[in-house]
N, C-alpha and C positions, 0 to 999 in steps of 0.2 A: 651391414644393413644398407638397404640401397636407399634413399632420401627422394625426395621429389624432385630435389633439383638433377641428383645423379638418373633419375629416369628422364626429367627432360634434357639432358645433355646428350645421353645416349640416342634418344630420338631427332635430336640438335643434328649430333653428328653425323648418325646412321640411313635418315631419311635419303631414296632415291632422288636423284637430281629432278625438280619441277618442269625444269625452262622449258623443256625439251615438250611438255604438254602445251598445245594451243589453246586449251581454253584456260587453261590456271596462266597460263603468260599474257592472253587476253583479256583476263578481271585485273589482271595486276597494273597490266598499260594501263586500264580506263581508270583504276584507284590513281595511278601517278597524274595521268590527265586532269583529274578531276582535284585530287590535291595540291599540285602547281596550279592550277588556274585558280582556285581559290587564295593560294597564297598569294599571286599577284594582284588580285581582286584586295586582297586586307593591306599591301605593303606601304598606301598610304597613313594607314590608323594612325594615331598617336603612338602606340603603345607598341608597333612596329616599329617606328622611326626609333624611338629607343633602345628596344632592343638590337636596332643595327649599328645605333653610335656605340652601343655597350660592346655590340659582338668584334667591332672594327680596333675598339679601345683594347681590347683583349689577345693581340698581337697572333704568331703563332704563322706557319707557309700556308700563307693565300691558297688553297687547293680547292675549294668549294666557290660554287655559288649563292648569292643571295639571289633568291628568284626574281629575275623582272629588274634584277638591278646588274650594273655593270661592277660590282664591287664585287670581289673574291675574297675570303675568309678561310680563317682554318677552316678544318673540319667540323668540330663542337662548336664553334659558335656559329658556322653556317646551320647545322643543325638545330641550334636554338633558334635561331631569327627568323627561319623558316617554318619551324613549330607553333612561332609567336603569330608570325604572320598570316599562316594556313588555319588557324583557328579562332582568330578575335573577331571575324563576322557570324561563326557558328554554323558554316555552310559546306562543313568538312564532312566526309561519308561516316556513316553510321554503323558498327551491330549491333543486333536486338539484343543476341544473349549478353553481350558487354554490358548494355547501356551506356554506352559512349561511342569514339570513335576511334576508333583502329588504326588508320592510315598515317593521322598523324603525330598517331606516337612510332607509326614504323619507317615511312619514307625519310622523313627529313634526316635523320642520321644511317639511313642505308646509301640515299641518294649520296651524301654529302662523302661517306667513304669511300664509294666507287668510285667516284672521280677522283678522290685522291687516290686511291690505288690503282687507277685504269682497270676497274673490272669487267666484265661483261653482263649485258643486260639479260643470258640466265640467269647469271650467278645472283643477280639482285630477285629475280622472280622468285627462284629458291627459297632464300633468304625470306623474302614476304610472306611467303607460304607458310615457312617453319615460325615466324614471327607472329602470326595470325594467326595458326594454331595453337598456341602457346596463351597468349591475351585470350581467346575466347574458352580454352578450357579453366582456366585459372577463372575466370565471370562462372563458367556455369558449376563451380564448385562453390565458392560464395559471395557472388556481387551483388545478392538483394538486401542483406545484412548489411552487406559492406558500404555501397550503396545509399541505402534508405539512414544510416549514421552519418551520413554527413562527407566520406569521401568521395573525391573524382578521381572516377573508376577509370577513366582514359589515363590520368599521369600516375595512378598507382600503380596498377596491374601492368600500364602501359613502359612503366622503366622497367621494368622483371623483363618484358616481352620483347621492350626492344634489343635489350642486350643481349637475349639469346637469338635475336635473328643478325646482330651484329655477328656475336661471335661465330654464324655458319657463315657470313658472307667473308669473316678473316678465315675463315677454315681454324676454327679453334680446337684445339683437344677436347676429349669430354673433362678431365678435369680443368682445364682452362677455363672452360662453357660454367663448371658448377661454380666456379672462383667467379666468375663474372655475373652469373644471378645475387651469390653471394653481396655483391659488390653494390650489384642496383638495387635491391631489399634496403641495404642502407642510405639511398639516396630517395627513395619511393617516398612520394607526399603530394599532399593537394586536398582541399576543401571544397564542399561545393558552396559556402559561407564566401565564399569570393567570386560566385556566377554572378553577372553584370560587372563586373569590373575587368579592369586593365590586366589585374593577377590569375584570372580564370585563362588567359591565353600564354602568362609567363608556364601557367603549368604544363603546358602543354609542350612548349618550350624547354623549360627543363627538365621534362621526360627525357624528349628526345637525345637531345645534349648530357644526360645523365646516362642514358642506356647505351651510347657512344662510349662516353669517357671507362663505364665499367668495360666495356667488351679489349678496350684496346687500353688500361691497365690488368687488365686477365692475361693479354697477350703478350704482356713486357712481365709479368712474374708474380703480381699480385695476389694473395690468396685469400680466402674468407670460408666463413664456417658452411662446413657441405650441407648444414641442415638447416640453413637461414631461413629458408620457406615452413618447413614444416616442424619444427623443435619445440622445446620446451618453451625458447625466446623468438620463435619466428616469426614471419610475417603474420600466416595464418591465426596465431593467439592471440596477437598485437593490434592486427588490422580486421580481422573476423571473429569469426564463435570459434575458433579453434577445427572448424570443418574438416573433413578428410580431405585429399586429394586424390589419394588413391582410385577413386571410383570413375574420379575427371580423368587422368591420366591413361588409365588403363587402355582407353580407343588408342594412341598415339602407335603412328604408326601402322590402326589394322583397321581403325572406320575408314572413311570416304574425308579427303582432310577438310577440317571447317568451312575454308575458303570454297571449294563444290558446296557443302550440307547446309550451311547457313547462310552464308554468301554475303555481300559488301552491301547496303542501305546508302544510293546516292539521294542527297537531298536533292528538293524541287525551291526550298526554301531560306532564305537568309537567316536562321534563328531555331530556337529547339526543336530538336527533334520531337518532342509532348505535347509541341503542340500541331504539328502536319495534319492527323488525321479528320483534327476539327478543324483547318483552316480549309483542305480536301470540301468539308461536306458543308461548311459556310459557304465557300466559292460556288460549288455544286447549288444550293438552294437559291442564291442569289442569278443567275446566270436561268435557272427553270423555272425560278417566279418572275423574276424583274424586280427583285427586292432592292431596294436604298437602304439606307442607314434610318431617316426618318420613318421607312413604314415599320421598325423596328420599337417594339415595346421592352424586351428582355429576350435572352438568351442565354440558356443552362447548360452546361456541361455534364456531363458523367464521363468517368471513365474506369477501366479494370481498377483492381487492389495497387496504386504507389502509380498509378499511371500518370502521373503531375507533379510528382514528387522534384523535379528540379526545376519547377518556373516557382520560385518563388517570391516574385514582385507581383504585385495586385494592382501597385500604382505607381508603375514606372517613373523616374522623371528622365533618363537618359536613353540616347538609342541602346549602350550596351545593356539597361536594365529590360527594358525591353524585348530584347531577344529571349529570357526568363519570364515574361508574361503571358499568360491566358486573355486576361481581360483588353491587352493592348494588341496582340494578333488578332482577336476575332473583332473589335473596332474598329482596325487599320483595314481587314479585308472589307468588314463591311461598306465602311466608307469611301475606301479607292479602289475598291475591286480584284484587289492585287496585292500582293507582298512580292518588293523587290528591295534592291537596296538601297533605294528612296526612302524608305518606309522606315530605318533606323538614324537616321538623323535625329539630332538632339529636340531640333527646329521641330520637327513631323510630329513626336511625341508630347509635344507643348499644345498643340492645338487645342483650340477652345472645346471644337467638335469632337474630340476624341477624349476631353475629359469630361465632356459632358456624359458621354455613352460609354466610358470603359465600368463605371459601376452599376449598370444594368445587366453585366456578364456574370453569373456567376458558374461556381464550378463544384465538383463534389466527388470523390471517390469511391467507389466500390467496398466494401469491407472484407470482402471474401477473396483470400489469394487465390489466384488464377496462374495459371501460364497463357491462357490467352490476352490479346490487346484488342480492347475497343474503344472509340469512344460516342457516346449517344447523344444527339443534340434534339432541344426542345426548343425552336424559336418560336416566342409570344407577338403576335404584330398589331398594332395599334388598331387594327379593322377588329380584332377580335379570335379571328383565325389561330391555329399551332400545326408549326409546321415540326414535322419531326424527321431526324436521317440519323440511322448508325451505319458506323464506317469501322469495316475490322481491317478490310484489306487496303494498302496504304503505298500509293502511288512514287516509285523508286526504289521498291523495297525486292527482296531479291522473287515476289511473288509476282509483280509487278515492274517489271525492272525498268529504266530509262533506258531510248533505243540509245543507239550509238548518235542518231542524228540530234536528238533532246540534246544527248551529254557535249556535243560539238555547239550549241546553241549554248549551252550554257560555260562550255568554255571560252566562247567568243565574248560573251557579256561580260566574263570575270575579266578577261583581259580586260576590253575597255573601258570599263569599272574602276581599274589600277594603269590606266595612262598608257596602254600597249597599244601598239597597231594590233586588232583583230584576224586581220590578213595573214598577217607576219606569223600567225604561230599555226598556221594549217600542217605545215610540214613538219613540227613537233607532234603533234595531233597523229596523225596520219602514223608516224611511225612508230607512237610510243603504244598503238595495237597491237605492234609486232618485236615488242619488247625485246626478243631474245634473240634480235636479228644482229646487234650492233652494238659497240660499248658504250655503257653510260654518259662517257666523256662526251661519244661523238651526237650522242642524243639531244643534252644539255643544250650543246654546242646552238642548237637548233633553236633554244629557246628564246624567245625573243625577248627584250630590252628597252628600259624607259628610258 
């Protein structure tokens, strides 16, 4: 009987080498781009600084980086602290069919292995490829169930996915590969009962650092049940409705692979992804009328069937609650024009002005499942006027993509955000477009330091 993990092992293994394509080695630099620079962007947080004293406490050969820092770690905990730290401002890339993010359940422990093994910067493209294929089919078999119950879908599906893009960057056997999903099935967890908090970016973190540690105990002899995914006790019964796979699985290897067909979602924005499309058309109205906060009477949301489904703060008190708000995004733009990473300070969310006006927002759902995404705004303005905008299509998304000079603009700011010379990191930039030129070590090398 062949299992789903034994077909994705087989696709693990068998897939042609990526690197060698320019444009899948070109999404893949701008995802590393864009995911370091946000990690050095978060490596001040609180909940970074811990995870680097925990990662440092945690012994093991120095072989890895901690991004932006001069401090070298194993492997798994540079992979944790990087995960911690690439994701506790929530400005890490997005896919749609996931609902979550990709990247940093994939780089932080692919990066952190190539350098320990001196690999090449195909073999990581590769790797990313097979990893991103792998997370977004496993979402589009069941991540709305899964999802809308209360998991994050980035550190569950994201440990399954990272291990099996580990195990193509170790060159693993297929059963090696199915002993290694095995392996991360048993590590897979995460709530979204912990978004706004410190614990929402450990998940992310011990994705990474779990989808590691499965691929490279697969690789020393490790075994686990070939049916973990889909069994009587598998993932699927346990973590979904028992869904097929078979039907997700079946493209592997013969569609167009995800990374082309759906493509990478870089944010424009410090904070959920649920709420972009209305901060887009807030921004948008404000800027074509010359709207204030004061000409502001209320402001209605709509959106598709579950499209709000993880901000669930109404009345933020902290910046991390915040990044989970509807009613604190569209007050914060109203009011300063702008969401940057000014805008989640503890201090900014306190404001007299911003609690006066975040329960003037309100928000509401769709009832009817869609696969489409929208959302429609109704602003009421004190002259008496209503202004109305729907926004489907959503600025960094792979319909709309961010140029290469956006994504350089906004790696410059993440650096200096996290204490970097800005300058200093062009010639990381620059070369990690051309990812499969050069080994990961000598890439890194490049990165620049606080």
């Amino acid at each position: 009987m062949t299992t789903a993990a034994l077909a994705i092992a087989r696709y693990a293994v068998g897939r042609p080498a990526a690197g060698t394509f320019a444009f899948l080695s070109r999404e893949v630099g701008r995802a590393l781009i864009d995911t370091v620079g946000v990690g050095i962007a978060g490596r001040h947080e609180p909940v970074s600084t811990i995870a680097l004293q925990y990662g440092a406490a945690c012994g093991g050969a120095p072989q890895a980086q901690a991004w932006g820092w001069r401090d070298r770690l194993s492997p798994e905990a540079a992979a944790f602290c990087n995960g911690v730290a690439g994701h506790v401002l929530d400005y890490d890339d997005v896919s749609s069919p996931l609902r979550g993010h990709p990247s940093i359940a994939l780089l932080p422990p692919l990066v952190a292995l190539a350098q320990a093994r001196d690999l090449a910067g195909g073999q990581l493209v590769d790797a990313y490829v097979v990893g991103f294929e792998i997370i977004v089919k496993l979402a589009r078999a069941m991540v709305h169930e899964h999802y809308a119950k209360g998991w994050h879908a980035t550190a569950t599906l994201g440990t399954v996915a990272a291990a099996v893009a580990c195990a193509r960057l170790l060159d693993l056997t297929e059963m090696q590969t199915v002993h290694a999903i095995g392996i991360a099935v048993g590590q897979a967890a995460g709530t979204r009962a912990n978004f706004g908090t410190m614990a929402k970016s450990f998940q992310a973190g011990h994705c990474a650092a779990s989808g590691l540690r499965a691929a490279l105990l697969a690789e020393l002899g490790m075994d686990a049940a070939a049916d973990a995914l889909d069994g009587p006790q598998g993932f699927m019964r346990l973590y979904g409705q028992d869904e097929p796979l078979a039907p997700a699985l079946a493209g592997l290897g013969v569609d167009p692979p995800e990374l082309a067909s759906s493509g990478i979602e870089i944010k424009k924005y410090p904070l959920c992804y649920a709420t972009h499309r209305s901060l887009d058309g807030i921004l948008d109205l404000r800027r074509e009328h010359g709207l204030t906060a004061q000409d502001v009477e209320s402001v209605h949301i709509e959106s598709n069937h579950r499209g709000m489904v993880p901000l669930i703060h109404d009345s933020p008190a902290t910046g991390l609650e915040a990044k989970f708000s509807m009613p604190y995004a569209m007050s914060a733009a109203l009011l300063d024009g702008r969401i940057n990473f000014a805008s989640f300070t503890d201090e900014a969310v306190q404001r007299p002005a911003i609690r006066e006006l975040m329960p003037r927002i309100t928000r509401q759902e769709d009832g009817q499942p869609t696969a489409a995404r929208w959302n429609r705004l109704r602003v009421r303005l004190r002259s008496g006027q209503t202004l109305e905008k729907e926004i489907r299509q959503l600025r960094g998304s792979k319909d709309l993509p961010l140029s290469d000079e956006a994504l350089r603009e906004k790696w410059r700011d993440c650096l200096q955000h996290g204490g970097v010379c800005a300058t200093d990191g062009e010639a990381f930039f620059d070369q990690a477009l051309h990812l499969e030129r050069l080994p990961v070590r000598t890439l890194m090398d490049l990165l620049p330091r606080g």
